[in-house]
C-alpha positions as semicolon CSV with decimal commas, in nm:
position;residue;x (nm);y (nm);z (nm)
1;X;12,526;10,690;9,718
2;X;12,365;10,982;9,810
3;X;12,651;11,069;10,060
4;X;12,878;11,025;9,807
5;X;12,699;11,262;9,549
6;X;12,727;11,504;9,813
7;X;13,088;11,510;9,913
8;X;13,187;11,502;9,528
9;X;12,938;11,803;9,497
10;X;12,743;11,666;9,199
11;X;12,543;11,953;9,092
12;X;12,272;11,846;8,916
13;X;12,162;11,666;9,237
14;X;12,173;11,994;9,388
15;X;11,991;12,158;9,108
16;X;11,723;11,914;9,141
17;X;11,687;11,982;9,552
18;X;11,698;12,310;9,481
19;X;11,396;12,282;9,246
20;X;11,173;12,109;9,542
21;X;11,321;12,375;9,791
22;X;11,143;12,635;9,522
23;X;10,856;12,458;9,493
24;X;10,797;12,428;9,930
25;X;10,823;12,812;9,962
26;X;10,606;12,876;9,671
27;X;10,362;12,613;9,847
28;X;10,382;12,829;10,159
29;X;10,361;13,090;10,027
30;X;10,448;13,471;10,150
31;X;10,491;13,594;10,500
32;X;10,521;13,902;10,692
33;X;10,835;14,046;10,838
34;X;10,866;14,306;11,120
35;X;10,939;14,590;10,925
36;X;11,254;14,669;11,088
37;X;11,430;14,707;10,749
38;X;11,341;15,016;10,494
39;X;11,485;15,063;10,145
40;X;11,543;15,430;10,008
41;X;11,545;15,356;9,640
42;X;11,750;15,472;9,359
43;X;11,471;15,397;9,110
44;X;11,392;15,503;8,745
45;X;11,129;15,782;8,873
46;X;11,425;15,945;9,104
47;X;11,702;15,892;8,802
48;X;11,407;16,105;8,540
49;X;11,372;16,336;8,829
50;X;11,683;16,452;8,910
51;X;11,789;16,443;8,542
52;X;11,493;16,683;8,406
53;X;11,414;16,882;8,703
54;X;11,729;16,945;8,864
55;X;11,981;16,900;8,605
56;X;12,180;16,610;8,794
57;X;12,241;16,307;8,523
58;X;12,344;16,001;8,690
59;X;12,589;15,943;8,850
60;X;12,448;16,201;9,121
61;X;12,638;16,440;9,321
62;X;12,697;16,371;9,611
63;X;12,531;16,631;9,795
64;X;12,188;16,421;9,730
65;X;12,302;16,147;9,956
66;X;12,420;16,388;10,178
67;X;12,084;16,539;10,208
68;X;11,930;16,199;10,262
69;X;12,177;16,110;10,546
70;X;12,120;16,425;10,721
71;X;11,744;16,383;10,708
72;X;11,791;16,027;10,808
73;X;11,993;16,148;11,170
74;X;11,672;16,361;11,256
75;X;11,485;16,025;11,286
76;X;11,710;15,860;11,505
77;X;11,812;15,586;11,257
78;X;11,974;15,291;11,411
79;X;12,184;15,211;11,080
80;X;12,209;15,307;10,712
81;X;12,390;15,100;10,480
82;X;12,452;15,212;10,071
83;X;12,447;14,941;9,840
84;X;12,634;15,192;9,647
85;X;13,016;15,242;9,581
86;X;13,231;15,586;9,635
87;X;13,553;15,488;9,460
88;X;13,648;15,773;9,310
89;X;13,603;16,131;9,406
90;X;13,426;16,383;9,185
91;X;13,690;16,698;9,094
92;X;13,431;16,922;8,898
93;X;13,191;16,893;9,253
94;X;13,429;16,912;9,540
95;X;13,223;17,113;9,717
96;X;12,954;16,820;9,736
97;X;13,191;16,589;9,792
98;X;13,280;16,772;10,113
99;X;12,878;16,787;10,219
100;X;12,894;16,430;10,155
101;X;13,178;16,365;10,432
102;X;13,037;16,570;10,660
103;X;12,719;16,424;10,664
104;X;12,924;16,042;10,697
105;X;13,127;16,223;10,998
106;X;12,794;16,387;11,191
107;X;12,619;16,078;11,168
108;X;12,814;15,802;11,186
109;X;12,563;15,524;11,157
110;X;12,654;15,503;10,754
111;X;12,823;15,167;10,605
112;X;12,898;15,199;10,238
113;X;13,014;14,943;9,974
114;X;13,301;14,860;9,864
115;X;13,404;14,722;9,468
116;X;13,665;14,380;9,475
117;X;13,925;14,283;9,210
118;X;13,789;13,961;9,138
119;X;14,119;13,782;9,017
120;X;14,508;13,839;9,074
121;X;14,544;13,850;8,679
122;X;14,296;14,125;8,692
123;X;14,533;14,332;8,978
124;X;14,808;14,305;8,766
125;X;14,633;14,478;8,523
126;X;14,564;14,756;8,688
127;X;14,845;15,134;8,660
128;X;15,123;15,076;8,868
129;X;15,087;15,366;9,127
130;X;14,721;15,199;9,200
131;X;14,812;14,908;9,263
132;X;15,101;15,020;9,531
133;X;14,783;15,219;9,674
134;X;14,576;14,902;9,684
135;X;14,914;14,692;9,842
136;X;14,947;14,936;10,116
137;X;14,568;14,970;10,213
138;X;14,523;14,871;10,539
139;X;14,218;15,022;10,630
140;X;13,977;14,795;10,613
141;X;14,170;14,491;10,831
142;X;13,967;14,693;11,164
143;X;13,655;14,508;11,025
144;X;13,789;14,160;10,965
145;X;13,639;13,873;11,177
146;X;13,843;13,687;11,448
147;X;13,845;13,348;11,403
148;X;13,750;13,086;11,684
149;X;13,854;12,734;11,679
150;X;14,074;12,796;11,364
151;X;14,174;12,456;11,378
152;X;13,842;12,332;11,255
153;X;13,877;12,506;10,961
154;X;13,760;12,177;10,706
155;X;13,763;12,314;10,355
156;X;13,516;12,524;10,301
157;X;13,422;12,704;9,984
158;X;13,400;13,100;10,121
159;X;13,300;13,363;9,865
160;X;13,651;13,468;9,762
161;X;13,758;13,748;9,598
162;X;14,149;13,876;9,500
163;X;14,122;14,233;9,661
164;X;13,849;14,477;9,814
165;X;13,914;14,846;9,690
166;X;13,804;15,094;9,955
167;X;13,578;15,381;9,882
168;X;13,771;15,700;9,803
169;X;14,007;15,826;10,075
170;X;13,770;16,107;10,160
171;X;13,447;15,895;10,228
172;X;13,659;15,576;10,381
173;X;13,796;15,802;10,653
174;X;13,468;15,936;10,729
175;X;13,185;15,635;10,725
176;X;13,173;15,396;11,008
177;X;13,236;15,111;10,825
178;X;13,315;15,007;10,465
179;X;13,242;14,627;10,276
180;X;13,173;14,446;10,023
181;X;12,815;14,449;9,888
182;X;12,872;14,152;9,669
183;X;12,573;13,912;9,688
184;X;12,750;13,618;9,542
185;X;12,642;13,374;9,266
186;X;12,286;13,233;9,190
187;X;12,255;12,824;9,296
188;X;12,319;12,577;9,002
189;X;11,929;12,659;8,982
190;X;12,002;12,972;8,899
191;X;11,801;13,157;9,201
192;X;11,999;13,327;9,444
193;X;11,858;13,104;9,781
194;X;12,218;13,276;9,955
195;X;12,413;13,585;10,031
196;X;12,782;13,537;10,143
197;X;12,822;13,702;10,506
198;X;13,196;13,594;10,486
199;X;13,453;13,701;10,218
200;X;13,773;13,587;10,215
201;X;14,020;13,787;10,029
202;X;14,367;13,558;9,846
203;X;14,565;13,912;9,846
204;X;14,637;13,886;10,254
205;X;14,727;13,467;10,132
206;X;14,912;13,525;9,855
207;X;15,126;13,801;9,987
208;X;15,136;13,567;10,274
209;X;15,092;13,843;10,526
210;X;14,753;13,576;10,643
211;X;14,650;13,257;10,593
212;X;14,255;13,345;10,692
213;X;14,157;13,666;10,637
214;X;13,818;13,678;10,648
215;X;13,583;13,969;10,589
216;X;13,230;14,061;10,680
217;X;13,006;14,188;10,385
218;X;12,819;14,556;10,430
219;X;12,516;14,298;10,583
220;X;12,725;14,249;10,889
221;X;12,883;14,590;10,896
222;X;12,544;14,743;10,918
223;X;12,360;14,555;11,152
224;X;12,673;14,551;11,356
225;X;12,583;14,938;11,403
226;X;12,225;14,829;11,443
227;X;12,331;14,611;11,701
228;X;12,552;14,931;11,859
229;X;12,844;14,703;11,878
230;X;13,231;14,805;11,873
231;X;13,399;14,863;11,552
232;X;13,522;14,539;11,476
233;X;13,397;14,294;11,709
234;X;13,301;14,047;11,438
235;X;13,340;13,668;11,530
236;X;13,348;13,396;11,299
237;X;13,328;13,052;11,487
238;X;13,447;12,784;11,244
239;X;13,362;12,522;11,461
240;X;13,007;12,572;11,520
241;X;12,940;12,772;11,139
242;X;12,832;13,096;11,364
243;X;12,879;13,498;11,337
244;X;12,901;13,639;11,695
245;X;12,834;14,055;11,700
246;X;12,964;14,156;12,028
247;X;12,730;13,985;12,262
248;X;12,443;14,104;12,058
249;X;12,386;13,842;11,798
250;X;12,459;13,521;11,685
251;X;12,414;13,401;11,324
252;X;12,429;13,033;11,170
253;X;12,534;13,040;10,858
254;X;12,677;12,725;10,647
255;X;13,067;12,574;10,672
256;X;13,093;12,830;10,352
257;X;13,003;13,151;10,563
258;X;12,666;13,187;10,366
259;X;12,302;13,239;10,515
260;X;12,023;13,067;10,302
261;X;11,745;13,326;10,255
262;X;11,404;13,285;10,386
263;X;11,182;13,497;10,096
264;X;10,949;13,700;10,260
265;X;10,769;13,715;9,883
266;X;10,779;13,899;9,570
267;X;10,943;14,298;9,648
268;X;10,860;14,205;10,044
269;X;11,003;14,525;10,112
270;X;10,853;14,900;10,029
271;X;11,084;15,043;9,781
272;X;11,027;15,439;9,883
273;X;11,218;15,655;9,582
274;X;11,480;15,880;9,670
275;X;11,252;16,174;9,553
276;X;10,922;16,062;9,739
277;X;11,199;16,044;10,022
278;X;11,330;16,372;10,004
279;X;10,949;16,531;9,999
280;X;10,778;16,336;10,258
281;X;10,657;16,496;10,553
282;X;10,847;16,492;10,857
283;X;10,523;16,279;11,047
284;X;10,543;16,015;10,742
285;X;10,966;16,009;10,800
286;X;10,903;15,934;11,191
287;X;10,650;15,637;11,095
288;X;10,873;15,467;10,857
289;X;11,232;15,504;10,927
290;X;11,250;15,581;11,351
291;X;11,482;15,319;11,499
292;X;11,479;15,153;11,150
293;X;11,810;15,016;10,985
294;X;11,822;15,171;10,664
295;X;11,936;15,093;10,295
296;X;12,015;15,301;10,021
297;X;12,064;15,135;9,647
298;X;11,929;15,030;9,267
299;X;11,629;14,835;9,219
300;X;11,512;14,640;8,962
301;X;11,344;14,918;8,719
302;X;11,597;15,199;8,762
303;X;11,726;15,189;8,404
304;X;12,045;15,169;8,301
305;X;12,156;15,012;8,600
306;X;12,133;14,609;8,600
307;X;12,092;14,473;8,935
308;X;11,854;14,234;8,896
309;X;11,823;13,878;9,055
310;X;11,577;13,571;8,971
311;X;11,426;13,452;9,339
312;X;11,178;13,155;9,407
313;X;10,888;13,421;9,369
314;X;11,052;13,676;9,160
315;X;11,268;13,647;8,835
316;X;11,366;13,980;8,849
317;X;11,399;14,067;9,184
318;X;11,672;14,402;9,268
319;X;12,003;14,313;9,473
320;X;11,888;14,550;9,742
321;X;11,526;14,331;9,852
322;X;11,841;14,014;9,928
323;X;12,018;14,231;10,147
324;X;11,715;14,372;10,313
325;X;11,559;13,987;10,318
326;X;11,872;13,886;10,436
327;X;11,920;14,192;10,738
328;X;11,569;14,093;10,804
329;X;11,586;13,763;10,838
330;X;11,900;13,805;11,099
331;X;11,711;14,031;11,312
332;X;11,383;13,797;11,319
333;X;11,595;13,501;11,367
334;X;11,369;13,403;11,041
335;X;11,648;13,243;10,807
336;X;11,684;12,880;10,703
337;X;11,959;12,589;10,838
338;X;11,974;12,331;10,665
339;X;12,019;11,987;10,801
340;X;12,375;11,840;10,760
341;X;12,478;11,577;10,500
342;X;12,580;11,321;10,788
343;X;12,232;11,388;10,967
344;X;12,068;11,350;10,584
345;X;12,252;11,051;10,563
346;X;12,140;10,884;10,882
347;X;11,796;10,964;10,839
348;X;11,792;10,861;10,467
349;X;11,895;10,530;10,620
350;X;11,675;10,488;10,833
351;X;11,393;10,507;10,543
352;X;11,537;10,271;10,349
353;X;11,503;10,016;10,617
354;X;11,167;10,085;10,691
355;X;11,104;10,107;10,291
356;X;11,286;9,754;10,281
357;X;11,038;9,603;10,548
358;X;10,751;9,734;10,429
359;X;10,855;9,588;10,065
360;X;10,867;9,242;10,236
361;X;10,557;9,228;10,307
362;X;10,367;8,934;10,080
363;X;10,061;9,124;10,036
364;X;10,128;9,347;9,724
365;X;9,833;9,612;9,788
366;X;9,908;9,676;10,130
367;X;10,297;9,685;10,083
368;X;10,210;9,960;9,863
369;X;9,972;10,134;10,116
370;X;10,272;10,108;10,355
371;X;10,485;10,265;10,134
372;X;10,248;10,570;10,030
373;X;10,184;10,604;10,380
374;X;10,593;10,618;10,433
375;X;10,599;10,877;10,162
376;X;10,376;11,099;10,266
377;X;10,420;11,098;10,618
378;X;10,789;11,166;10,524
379;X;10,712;11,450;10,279
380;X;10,473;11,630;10,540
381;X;10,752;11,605;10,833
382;X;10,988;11,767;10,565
383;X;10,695;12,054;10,535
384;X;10,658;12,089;10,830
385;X;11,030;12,194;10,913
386;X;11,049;12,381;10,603
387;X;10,801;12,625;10,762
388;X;10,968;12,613;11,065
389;X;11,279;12,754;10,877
390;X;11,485;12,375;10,873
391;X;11,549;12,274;10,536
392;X;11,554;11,872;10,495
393;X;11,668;11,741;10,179
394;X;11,362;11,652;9,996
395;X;11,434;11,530;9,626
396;X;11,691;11,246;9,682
397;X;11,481;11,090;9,970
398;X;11,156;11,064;9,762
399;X;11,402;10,915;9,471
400;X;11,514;10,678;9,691
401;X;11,208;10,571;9,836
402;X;10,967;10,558;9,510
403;X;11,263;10,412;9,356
404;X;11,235;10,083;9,619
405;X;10,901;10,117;9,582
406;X;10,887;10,098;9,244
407;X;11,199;9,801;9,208
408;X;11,004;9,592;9,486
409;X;10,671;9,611;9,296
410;X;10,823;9,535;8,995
411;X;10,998;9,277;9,150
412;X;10,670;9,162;9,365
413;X;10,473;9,182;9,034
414;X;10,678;8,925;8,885
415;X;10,715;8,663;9,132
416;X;10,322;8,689;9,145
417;X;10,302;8,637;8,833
418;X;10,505;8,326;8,799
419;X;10,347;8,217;9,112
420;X;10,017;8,247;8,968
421;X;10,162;8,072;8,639
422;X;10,298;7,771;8,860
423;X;9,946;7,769;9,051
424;X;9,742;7,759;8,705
425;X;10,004;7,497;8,581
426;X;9,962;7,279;8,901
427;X;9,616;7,267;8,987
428;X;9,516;7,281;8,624
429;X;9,578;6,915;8,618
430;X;9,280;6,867;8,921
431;X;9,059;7,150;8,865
432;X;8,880;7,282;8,611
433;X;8,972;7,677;8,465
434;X;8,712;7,822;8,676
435;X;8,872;7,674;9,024
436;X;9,175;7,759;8,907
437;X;9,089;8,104;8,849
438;X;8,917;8,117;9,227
439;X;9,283;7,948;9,379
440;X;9,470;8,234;9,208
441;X;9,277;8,563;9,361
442;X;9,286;8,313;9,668
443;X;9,598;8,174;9,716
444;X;9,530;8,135;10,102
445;X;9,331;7,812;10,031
446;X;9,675;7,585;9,916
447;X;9,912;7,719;10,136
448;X;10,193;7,459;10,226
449;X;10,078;7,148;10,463
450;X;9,718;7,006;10,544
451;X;9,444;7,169;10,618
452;X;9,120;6,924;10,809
453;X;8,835;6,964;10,604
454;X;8,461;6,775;10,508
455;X;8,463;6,631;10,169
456;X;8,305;6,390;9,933
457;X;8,537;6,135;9,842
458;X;8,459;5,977;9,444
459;X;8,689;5,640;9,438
460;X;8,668;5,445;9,062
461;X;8,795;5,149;8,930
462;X;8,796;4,906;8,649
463;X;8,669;4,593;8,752
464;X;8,890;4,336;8,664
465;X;9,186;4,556;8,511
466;X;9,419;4,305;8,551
467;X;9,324;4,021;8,347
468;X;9,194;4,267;8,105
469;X;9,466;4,433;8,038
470;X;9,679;4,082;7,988
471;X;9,461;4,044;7,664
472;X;9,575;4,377;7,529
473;X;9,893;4,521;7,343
474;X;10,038;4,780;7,553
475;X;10,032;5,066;7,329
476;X;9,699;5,011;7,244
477;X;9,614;4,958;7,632
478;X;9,788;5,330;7,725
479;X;9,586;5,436;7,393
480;X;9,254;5,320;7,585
481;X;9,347;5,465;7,915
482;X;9,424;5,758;7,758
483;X;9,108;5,816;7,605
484;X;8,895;5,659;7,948
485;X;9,095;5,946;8,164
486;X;9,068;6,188;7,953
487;X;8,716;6,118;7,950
488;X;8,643;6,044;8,303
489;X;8,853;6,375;8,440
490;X;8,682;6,593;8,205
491;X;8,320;6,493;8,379
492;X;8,480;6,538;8,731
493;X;8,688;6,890;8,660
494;X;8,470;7,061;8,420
495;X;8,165;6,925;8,430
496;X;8,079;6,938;8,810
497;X;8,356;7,103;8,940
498;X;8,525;6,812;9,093
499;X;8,936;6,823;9,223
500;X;9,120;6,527;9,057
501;X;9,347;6,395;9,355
502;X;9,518;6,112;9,132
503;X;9,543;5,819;8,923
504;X;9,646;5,505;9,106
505;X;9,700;5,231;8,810
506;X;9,336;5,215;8,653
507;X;9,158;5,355;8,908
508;X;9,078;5,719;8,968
509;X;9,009;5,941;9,320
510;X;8,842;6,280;9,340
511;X;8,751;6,513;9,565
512;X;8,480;6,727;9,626
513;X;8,480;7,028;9,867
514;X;8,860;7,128;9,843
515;X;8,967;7,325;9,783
516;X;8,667;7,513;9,799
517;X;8,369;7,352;9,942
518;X;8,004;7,420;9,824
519;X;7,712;7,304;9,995
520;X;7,577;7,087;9,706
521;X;7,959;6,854;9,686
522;X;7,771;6,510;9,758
523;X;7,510;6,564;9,517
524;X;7,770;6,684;9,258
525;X;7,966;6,369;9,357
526;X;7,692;6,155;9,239
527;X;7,601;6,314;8,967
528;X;7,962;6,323;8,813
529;X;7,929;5,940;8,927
530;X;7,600;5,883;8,731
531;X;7,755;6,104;8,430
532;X;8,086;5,872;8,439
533;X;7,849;5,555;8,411
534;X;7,707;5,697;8,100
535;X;8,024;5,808;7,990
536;X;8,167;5,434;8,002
537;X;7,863;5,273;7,793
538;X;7,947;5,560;7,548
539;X;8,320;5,442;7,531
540;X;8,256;5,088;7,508
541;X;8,039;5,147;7,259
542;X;8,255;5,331;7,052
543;X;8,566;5,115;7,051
544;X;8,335;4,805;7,006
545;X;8,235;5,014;6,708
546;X;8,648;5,033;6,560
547;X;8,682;4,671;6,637
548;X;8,888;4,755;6,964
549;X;8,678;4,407;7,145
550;X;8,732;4,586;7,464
551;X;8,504;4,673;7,752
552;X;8,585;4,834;8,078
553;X;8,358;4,853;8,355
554;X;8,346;5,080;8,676
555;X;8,255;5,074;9,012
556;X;8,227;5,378;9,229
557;X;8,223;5,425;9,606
558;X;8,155;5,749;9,726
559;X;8,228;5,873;10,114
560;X;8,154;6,194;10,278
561;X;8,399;6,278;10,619
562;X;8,654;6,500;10,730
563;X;9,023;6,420;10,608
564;X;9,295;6,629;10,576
565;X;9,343;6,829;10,260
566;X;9,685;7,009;10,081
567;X;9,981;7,000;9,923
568;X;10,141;6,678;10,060
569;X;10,452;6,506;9,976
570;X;10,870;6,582;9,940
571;X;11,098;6,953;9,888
572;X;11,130;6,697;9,571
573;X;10,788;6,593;9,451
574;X;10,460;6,673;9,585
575;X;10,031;6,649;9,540
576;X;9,733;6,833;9,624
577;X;9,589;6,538;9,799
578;X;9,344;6,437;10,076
579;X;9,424;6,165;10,368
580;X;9,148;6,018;10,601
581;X;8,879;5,746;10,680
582;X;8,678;5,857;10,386
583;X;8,918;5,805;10,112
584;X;8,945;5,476;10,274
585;X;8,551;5,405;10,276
586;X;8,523;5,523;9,936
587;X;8,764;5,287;9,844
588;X;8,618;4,960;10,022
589;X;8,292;5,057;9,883
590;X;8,406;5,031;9,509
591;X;8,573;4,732;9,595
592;X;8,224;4,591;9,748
593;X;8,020;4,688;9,444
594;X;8,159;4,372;9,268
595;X;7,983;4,184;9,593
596;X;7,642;4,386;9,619
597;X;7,598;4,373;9,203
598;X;7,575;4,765;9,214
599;X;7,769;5,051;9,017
600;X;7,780;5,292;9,274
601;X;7,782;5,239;9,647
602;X;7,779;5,542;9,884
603;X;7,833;5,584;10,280
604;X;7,567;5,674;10,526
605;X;7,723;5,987;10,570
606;X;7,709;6,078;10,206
607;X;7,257;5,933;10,203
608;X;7,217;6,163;10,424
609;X;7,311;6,445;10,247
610;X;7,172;6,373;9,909
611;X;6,866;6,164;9,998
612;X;6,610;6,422;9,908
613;X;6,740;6,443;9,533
614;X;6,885;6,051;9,449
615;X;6,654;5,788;9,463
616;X;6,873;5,472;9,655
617;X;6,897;5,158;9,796
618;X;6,960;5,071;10,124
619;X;7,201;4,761;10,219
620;X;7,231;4,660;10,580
621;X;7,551;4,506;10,723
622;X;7,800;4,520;10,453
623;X;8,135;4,384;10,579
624;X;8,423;4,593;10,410
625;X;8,815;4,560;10,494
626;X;8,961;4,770;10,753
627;X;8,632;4,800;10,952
628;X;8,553;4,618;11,210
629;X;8,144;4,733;11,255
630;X;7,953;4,637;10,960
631;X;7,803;4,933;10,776
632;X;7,481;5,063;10,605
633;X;7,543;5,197;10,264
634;X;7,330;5,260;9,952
635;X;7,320;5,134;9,594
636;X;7,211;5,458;9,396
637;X;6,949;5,415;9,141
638;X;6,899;5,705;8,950
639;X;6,822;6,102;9,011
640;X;6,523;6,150;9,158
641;X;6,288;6,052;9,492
642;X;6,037;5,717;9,442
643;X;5,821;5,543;9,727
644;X;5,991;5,252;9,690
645;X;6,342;5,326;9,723
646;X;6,440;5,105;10,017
């Protein structure tokens, strides 16, 4: 997806990155810069000087800029470049004109800017003998870039313009160099993060004198003479998105010939007024402008003329701090690349595996941890290249990965849910709410398959069921069974915390000490069995009382051992049940109360557990089925120690 929002160019995604790209340098912060780059401002306290003290309205003559190029080549200036255009000559102030040239020829270190015809409609428009001027200028194909590997030219999107219109013949002829001083159009943001280093111009394409004619802007132009590189040895290497000056310099810029600005901060750069310039004191001049590259242009308060430009730390920054940010930036090496769409792509892959493994982990909470941890650790490596001048997309990868997050949560949430709901619905039928509650926020206790554990074993039984049951309708007998479970698993579940394992016919087996074992199960396995006793006269009572003639009577054998505890059974059909030679005891010792005369028998295993709080009576060499040593069990009497009890 996101590759495909790229290569379509949806903007909005772009607008948003754009946004977090803001955000990061704001974060950082400012930073300091060299100072190689000084701006001689045309600024609303030079336009109110030279207005009221010297008569000159704007636009100037041009003997002003000639006296601030000829105090500029005392300082030994490495470059000067005028964000300002010459396009037409002045005839009332030839004179100054003249001074102008002269000072362009004596220094030549001077690039100046250039207008553009934006649009072909806009050429035709123009008076006849201009535009057979404009066809026949030539003059400005010495500074076009040479192309290398011009077959891996892959669409881009240069800045493109119809035609560039040269500064007057008089000031063309005598500058170094000439260019546009266009800085382009603001992101889909609306900030200007780039300036266009390549222009490509349709005229040389549609009069199909070139195919790619590409042009540097007055950036290049100048810091070629910075650089002290030949007229025209600009390079543009389509293959590897590069500028080559000479062998002085090599620039990245984008497949679109544009360098993404690194903001130094709000008006980064000094912004000395022409007048402060033209007074300053020759020790002042050598501080600030020897070996300097220089430029000459509007700024954001000189009135009247609008060149203002929203940045990340400015909204009304002038066009002349982007190209000093951007000269700046070339001659620090301090200027952003930003990481390709098929790297992005890879990368962003990556993430969403790891996000995707992290999400499959069972434990909700520390899923979650995982993925914070992803996040974060992912939004500080983006950082940290940010202010290493490497710009990672930021906003579709933290989409993307809060987005899995936030699906797999969701997703995690509700299988908990019903997993809780289908754990509640399950064990609700052995365990009271309470244990239910405790299986839920500990789920690790009924995982799949048996588990060995020690547990008190409750067997019961209607004594003679069978021929009980012959003497009874059977609706009314399900009515009575209804009411004796009911009954009898509401003493074991909620009144001692017992597990119900099943019903088998008439007779009933519980389980205490699974699934969570307490260190009082035994005695709470008698007492549900002494409770169930009472529970039965109660019942016999009361149907005796409705004219039901029906008694049923229990006997209980209770065994304390380890078995082997979970869910056990089919994929089809299974129980929470326990296996092992105490649900076997249990049962041969309710089957042996019918021989002994006793309610309640209970193993040896089981006295010795409770015989501090059960008063009981001991029975020596009881034969049951299935074991082949006769046993010692007890008949328990009632709650309670006496000094008679065996």
């Amino acid at each position: 997806m996101y590759l495909f929002l790229v290569l379509i160019n949806f903007e909005l995604l772009e607008t948003l990155e754009l946004v977090t790209f803001n955000l990061r340098m704001n974060i950082r912060g400012p930073i300091e810069h060299s100072g190689d780059v000084k701006i001689i401002a045309v600024d609303d306290k030079s336009l109110s000087d030279l207005y009221y003290n010297q008569n000159n309205p704007w636009p100037w003559t041009r003997d002003v800029y000639a006296n601030i190029i000829n105090k500029l080549s005392r300082l030994d200036v490495k470059s000067v470049i005028m964000d300002i255009s010459f396009g037409t000559l002045d005839f009332n102030n030839k004179a100054k004109d003249l001074e102008f040239a002269e000072s362009l020829i004596d220094s030549q270190f001077v690039t100046l800017g250039t207008t553009l015809i934006n649009s072909k409609r806009e050429f035709e428009r123009l008076n006849t003998e201009y535009k057979e001027e404009l066809r026949s200028e030539k003059g400005y194909h010495q500074f076009s870039y040479k192309i290398k590997n011009p077959d891996k030219y892959f669409f881009p999107e240069f800045f493109s313009t119809y035609k560039l219109v040269p500064p007057a013949d008089l000031f063309k002829n005598t500058a170094r160099s000439y260019g546009s001083f266009e800085i382009g159009l603001p992101s889909p943001d609306g900030i200007y993060h780039h300036i266009p280093l390549v222009i490509k111009e349709e005229f040389e394409f549609d009069s199909k004198k070139s195919s790619f004619f590409l042009l540097p802007n007055i950036d290049i132009l100048g810091l070629g003479t910075y650089y002290g590189i030949d007229q025209g040895a600009y390079t543009f290497d389509v293959a590897n998105n590069e500028i080559i000056l000479g062998n002085k310099k090599k620039i990245a810029v984008d497949k679109n010939g544009y360098l993404t600005l690194n903001y130094y901060g709000k008006r980064s750069f000094e912004e000395i007024s022409v007048v402060d310039f033209l007074k300053m004191d020759s020790e002042k001049l050598q501080n600030n402008f020897k070996n300097k590259l220089v430029l000459i242009g509007y700024t954001a308060n000189a009135k009247g003329i609008f060149d203002a430009r929203p940045t990340p730390f400015n909204k009304n920054e002038s066009g002349i701090q982007l190209h000093a940010t951007a000269l700046q930036n070339i001659i620090d090496n301090n200027y952003f690349s930003r990481v390709s769409v098929w790297a992005n792509s890879i990368l962003l892959f990556v993430l969403i595996i790891l996000a995707f493994l992290i999400a499959d982990i069972d434990n909700l909470n520390y899923s979650l941890l995982l993925n914070f941890l992803l996040i974060i650790i992912f939004n500080v490596f983006n950082y940290w290249l940010f202010v290493n001048n490497i710009w990672l997309d930021l906003f579709y990868f933290n989409l993307t990965l809060f987005g899995i997050m936030f699906v797999t949560t969701l997703i995690k949430v509700y299988r908990e849910k019903q997993n809780k709901l289908r754990i509640k619905n399950y064990f609700s039928r052995y365990v009271s709410a309470e244990v239910v509650d405790q299986i839920i926020d500990n789920p690790v206790f009924i995982k799949p398959g048996g588990k060995r554990k020690t547990v008190t074993v409750l067997f019961c039984d209607i004594i003679d069921f069978t021929d009980k049951a012959a003497k009874i309708e059977p609706e009314k007998l399900v009515l009575l069974l209804n009411e004796y479970f009911e009954a009898m698993t509401d003493i074991i579940k909620n009144q001692y915390g017992g597990t119900l394992d099943k019903y088998v016919g008439d007779s009933i087996v519980a389980m205490f000490g699974a699934p969570f074992a307490r260190e009082d199960d035994p005695i709470r396995a008698i007492e549900t069995a002494l409770k169930m006793k009472e529970k039965e006269k109660e019942l016999c009572e009361k149907w005796l009382a409705r004219g039901e003639n029906t008694v049923f009577e229990m006997g209980i054998g209770i065994s304390t051992g380890e078995v082997v505890v979970g869910n056990i059974g089919s994929e089809e059909r299974v129980n929470y049940t326990c296996i092992g030679d105490s649900v076997n005891v249990a049962a041969r010792l309710e089957e042996a109360t019918r021989r002994t005369g006793t309610d309640i028998l209970i193993s040896d295993s089981t006295y010795q557990a409770v015989k501090d709080v059960f008063s009981c009576k001991k029975i020596t060499n009881l034969k049951v089925k299935g074991k082949d040593e006769l046993l010692t069990v007890y008949s328990v009497i009632k709650r309670g120690r006496t000094n008679d009890e065996e």
